[in-house]
C-alpha positions as CSV (number, residue, x, y, z in Angstrom):
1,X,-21.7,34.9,19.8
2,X,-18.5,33.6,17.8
3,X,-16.4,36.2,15.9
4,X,-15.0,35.8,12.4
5,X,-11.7,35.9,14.0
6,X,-12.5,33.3,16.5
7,X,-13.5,31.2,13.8
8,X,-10.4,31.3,12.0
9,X,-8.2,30.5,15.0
10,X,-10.7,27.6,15.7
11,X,-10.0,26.6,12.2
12,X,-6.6,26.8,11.8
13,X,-6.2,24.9,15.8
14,X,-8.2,21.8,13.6
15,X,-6.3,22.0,10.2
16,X,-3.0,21.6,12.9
17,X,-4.6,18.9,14.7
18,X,-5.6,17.0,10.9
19,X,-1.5,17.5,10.0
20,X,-0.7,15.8,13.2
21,X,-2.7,13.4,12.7
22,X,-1.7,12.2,9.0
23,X,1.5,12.6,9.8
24,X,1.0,9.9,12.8
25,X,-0.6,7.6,9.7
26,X,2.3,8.5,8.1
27,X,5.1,7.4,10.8
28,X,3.1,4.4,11.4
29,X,2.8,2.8,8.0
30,X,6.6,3.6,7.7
31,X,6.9,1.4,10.9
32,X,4.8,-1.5,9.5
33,X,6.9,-1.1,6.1
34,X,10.0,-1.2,8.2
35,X,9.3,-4.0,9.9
36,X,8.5,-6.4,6.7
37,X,11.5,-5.3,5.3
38,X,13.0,-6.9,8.2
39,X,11.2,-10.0,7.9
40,X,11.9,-10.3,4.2
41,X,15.8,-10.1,4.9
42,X,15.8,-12.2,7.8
43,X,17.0,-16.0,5.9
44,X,15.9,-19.3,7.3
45,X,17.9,-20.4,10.2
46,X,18.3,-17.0,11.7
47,X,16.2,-16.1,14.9
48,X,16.3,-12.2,15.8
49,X,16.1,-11.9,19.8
50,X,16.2,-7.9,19.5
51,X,15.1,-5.4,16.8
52,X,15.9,-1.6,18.5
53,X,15.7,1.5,16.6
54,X,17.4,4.7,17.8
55,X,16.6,7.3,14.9
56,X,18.1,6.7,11.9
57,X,19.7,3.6,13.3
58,X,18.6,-0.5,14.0
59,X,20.9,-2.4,16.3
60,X,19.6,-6.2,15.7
61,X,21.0,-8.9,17.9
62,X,19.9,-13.0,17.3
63,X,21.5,-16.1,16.7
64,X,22.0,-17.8,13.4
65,X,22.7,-21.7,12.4
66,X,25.9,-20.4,10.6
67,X,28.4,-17.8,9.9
68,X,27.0,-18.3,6.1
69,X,23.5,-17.2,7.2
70,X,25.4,-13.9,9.2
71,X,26.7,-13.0,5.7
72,X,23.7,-13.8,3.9
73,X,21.2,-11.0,6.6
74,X,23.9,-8.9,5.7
75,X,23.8,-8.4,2.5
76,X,20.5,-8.7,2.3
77,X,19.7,-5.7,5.0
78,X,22.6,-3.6,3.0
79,X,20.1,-3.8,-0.6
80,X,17.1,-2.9,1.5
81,X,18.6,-0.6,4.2
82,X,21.8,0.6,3.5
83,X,25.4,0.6,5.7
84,X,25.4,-2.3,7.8
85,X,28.3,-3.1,10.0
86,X,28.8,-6.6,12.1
87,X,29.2,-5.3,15.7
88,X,30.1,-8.5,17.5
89,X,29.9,-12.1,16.4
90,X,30.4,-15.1,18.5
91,X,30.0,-19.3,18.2
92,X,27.8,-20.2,20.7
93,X,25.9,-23.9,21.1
94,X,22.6,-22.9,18.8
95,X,25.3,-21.5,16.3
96,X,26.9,-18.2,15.9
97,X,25.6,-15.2,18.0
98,X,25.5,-11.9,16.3
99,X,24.9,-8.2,16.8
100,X,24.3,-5.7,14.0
101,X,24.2,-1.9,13.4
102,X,21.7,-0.4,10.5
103,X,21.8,3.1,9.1
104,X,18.1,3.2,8.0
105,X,18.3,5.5,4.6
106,X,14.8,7.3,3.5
107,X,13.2,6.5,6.6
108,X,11.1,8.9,8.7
């Protein structure tokens, strides 16, 4: 027969268990917001070949029809992201190659 005090340990190893788990629901809807963000910033003509995220950082690599369009992400992942810095950018036959850097602000 259970004790009281098994009980409570048995309750409060569940109520752990529920906070992992929202927290999980949490992380992933942040991931899903994330990743429209992305999409909304990324302009006609641009083609991302690599989205990585290492903490509160995105290193994005792609190819674009235009220096223009380079700018253009840019700014645009700056007003939804913050700090964004142009690693390396080079012309290539589909356009101009590019590799960015992200500091993600507010994200989990």
């Amino acid at each position: 027969m259970a004790t009281f005090a098994q009980y409570q340990v048995e309750h409060e190893q569940i109520r752990q268990q529920h906070l992992a788990l929202e927290a999980l629901h949490a992380r992933r809807f942040a991931l899903v917001d994330l990743l429209e963000q992305i999409e909304r910033a990324v302009p006609e003509g641009v083609h991302l070949a690599t989205v990585t995220r290492q903490g509160q950082r995105l290193n994005i690599s792609g190819v674009a029809h235009s220096g223009g369009l380079v700018a253009q992400l840019l700014r645009t992942l700056a007003d939804a992201f913050g700090e964004v810095d142009r690693q390396q950018m080079k012309a290539v036959a589909e356009g101009e190659a590019f590799e960015l850097g992200v500091a993600l602000r507010g994200m989990p």
